[in-house]
C-alpha positions in Angstrom: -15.9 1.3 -6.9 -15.6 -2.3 -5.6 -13.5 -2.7 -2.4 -12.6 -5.3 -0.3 -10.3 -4.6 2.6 -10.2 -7.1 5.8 -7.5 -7.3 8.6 -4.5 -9.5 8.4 -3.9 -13.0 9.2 -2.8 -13.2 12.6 1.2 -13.5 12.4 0.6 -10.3 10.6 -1.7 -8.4 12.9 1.2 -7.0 14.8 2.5 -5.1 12.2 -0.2 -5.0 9.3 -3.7 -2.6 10.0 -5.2 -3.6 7.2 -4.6 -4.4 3.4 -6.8 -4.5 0.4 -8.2 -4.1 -3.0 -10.0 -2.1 -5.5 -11.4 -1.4 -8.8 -13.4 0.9 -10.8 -10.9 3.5 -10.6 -11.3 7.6 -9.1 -12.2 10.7 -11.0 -9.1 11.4 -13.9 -6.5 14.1 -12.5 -3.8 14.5 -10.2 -4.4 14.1 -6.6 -1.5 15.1 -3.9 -0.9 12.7 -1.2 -0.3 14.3 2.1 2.2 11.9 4.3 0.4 9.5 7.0 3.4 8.2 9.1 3.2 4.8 7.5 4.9 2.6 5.1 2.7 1.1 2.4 3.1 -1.3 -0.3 0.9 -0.8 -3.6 0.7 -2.7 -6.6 -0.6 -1.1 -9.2 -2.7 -4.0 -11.1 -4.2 -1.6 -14.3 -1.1 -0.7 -15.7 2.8 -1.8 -15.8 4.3 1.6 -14.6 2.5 4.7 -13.0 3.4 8.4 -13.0 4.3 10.6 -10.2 5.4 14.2 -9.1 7.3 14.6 -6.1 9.0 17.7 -3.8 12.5 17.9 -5.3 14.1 20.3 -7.0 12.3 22.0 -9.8 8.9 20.0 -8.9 7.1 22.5 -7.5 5.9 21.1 -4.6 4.0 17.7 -6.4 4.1 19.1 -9.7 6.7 19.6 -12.8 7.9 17.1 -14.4 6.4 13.6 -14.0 8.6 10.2 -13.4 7.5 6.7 -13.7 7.5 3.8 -11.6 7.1 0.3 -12.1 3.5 -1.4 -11.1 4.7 -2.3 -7.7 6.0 -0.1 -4.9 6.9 0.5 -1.6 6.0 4.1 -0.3 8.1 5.9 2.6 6.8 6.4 5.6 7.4 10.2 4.5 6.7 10.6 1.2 7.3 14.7 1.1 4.5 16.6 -0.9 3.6 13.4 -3.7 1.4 13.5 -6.1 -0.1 10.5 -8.7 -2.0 10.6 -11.6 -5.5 8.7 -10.5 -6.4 7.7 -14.0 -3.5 5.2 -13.7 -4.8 3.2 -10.7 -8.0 1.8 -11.8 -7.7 -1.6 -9.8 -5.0 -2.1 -7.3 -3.5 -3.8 -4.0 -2.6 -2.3 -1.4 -1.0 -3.3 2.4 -0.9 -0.4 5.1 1.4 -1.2 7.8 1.0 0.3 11.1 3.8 2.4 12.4 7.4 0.6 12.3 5.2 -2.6 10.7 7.6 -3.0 7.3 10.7 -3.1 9.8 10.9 -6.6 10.0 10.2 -7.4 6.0 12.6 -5.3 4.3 16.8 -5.8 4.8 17.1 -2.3 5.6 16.7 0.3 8.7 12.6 1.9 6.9 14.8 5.1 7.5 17.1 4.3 5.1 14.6 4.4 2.6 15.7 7.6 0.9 13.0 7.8 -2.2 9.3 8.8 -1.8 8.5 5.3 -4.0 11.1 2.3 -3.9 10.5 -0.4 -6.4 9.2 -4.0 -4.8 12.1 -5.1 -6.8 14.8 -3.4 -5.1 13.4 -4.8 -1.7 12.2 -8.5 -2.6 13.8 -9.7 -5.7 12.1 -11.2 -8.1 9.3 -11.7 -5.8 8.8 -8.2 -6.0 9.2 -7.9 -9.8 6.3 -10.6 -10.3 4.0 -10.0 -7.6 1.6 -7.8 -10.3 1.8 -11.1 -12.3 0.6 -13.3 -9.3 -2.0 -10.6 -8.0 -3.4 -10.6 -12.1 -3.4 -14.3 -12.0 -5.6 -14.9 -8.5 -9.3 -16.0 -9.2 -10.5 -13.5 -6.7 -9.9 -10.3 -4.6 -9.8 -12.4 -1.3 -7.4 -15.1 -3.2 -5.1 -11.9 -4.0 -4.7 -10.8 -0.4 -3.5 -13.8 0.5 -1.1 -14.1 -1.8 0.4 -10.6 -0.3 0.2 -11.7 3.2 2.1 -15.3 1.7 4.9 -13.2 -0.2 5.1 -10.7 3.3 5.8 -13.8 5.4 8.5 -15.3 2.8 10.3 -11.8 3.3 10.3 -11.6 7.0 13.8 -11.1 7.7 13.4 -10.4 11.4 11.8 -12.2 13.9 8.0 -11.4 14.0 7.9 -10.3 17.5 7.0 -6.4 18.0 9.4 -3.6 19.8 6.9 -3.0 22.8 8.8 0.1 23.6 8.3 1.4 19.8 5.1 0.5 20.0 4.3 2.1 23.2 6.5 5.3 21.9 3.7 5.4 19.0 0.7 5.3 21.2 1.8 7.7 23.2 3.7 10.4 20.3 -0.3 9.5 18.6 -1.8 10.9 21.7 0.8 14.2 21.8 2.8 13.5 24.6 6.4 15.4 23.9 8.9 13.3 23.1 11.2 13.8 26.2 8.4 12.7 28.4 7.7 9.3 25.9 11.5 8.4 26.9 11.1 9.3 30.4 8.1 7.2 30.6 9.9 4.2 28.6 13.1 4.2 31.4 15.1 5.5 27.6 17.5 7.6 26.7 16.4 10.2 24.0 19.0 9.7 21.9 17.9 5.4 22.4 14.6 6.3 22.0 15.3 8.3 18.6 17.8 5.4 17.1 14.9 2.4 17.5 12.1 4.8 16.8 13.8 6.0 13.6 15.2 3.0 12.4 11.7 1.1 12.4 9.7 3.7 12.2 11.0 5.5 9.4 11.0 9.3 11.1 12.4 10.4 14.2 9.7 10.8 16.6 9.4 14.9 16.4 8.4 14.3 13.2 6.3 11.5 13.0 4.0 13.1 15.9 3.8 16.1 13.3 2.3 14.3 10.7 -0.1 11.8 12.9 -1.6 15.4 14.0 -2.0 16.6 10.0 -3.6 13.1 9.8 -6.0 14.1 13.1 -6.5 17.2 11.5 -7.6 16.3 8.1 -9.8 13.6 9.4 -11.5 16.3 11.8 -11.8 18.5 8.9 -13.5 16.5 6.7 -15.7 15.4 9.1 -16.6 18.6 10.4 -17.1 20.0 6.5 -18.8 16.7 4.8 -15.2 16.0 2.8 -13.9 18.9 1.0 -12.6 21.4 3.6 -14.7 23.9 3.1 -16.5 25.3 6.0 -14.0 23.9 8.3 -13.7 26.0 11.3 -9.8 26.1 11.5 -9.4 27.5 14.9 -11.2 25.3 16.9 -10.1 22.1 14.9 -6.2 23.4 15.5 -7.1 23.6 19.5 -8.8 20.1 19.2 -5.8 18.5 17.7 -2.8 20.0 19.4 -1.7 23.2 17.5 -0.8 26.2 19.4 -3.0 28.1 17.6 -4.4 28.9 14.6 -1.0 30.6 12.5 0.9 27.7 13.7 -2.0 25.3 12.3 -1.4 26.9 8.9 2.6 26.7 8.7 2.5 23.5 9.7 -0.1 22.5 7.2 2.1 24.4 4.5 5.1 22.7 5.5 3.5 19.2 5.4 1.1 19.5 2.2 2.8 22.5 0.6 -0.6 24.4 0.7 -3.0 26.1 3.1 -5.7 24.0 4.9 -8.6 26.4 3.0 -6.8 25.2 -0.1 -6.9 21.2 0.3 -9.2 20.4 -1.9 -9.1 16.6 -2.2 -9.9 14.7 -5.4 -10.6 11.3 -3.6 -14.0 12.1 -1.7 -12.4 10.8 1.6 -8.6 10.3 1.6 -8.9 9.0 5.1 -10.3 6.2 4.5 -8.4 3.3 4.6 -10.2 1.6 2.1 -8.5 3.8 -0.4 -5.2 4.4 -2.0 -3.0 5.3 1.0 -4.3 4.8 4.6 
């Protein structure tokens, strides 16, 4: 697989980690994507439209009946138990803001966003509608980044200046400190501190500090196993990331992924790395 991923240009740092590109494709088959607390935009640049499985009714939890989407897609910052056909995305785009980054591009509260996968289309226009066009049309991976990072500073409908109290709110929800004591610490209401937090962030803040730790989780498990889970030694991982204990590892796990950790069995060797389809 050929990759190139590189940080943002500077008015973007703030609110873009990274963004990047692939090809070459993973393994056939369906892989479920567990949520990371972050909005993404990817741009599917093998095929016109992509197939998915989501959590709603009669899916099974990522499975049932499949639905399409165009090439070119903004995923929530929740995205529920998702799951994508790999075959599909042989060469693709990707940009992985940080928490609360898409706030200022899109004309919406990123809470609002009530669809696991929102078409570009819906959110920029015909900007979104073409941007597959312009990313087939650039000479180069590096020449197709930049064109993201031009059509993300076209759409900045906000001034680019981050919310230093979200931002600190993140850090510190990142780190596990209970969300009363992040507002006491801020000089905030709770019920303040929940409307910004939610309305940039996408999730209130119980929530999003839920899946940041099934994100901790799942990184120490793979590195503790060598990438598939197995071997993983549950109960000290669920001490080293902020579970009660073990039992309340595994419903939270189930509640997140829709399976038990010993079954996470990930088709995409490391699906932590941010080099890869979701960050």
């Amino acid at each position: 697989m050929a990759v190139v991923v590189r940080a943002p240009a500077a008015p973007l740092a703030p609110f873009v980690e990274r963004l990047g590109y692939y090809s070459g494709g993973f393994t056939a088959g369906w892989e479920r994507m567990v949520p990371t607390g972050t909005v993404h935009v990817l741009v599917n640049l093998g095929a016109r439209e992509f197939h998915w499985r989501g959590s709603g009714a009669g899916d099974g939890g990522g499975g049932g009946t499949a639905r399409t989407r165009p090439s070119a897609v903004l995923s929530a910052a929740s995205t529920g138990l998702l799951s994508v056909d790999l075959d599909e995305w042989r060469s693709a785009v990707f940009v992985c803001f940080r928490p609360g980054g898409a706030y200022p591009f899109i004309g919406m509260p990123v809470s609002a966003i009530d669809e696991p996968l929102l078409d570009l289309e819906s959110v920029w226009g015909l900007d979104g509608a073409l941007l597959r066009e312009r990313l087939l049309e650039a000479p180069t991976p590096h020449a197709a980044l930049a064109v993201v990072e031009d059509v993300l500073l076209a759409h900045a409908v906000r001034p680019l200046e981050p919310d230093v109290a979200v931002a600190r709110a993140v850090a510190a929800l990142e780190r596990g400190t209970p969300v009363a004591q992040v507002a006491d610490r801020l000089g905030v209401s709770h019920s303040t501190l929940l409307r910004r937090f939610t309305a940039q962030v996408g999730l209130p803040p119980k929530h999003f500090a839920r899946i940041r730790r099934l994100q901790r989780l799942l990184a120490a498990a793979t590195s503790m196993a060598g990438g598939d889970g197995r071997g993983t030694d549950w109960a000290r991982v669920a001490a080293e990331c902020g579970y009660f204990d073990q039992a309340h590892l595994i419903a939270d796990f189930r509640r997140l992924t829709g399976l038990a950790p010993s079954d996470y069995r990930p088709r995409i060797a490391d699906p932590h790395d941010p080099e890869l389809l979701l960050c």
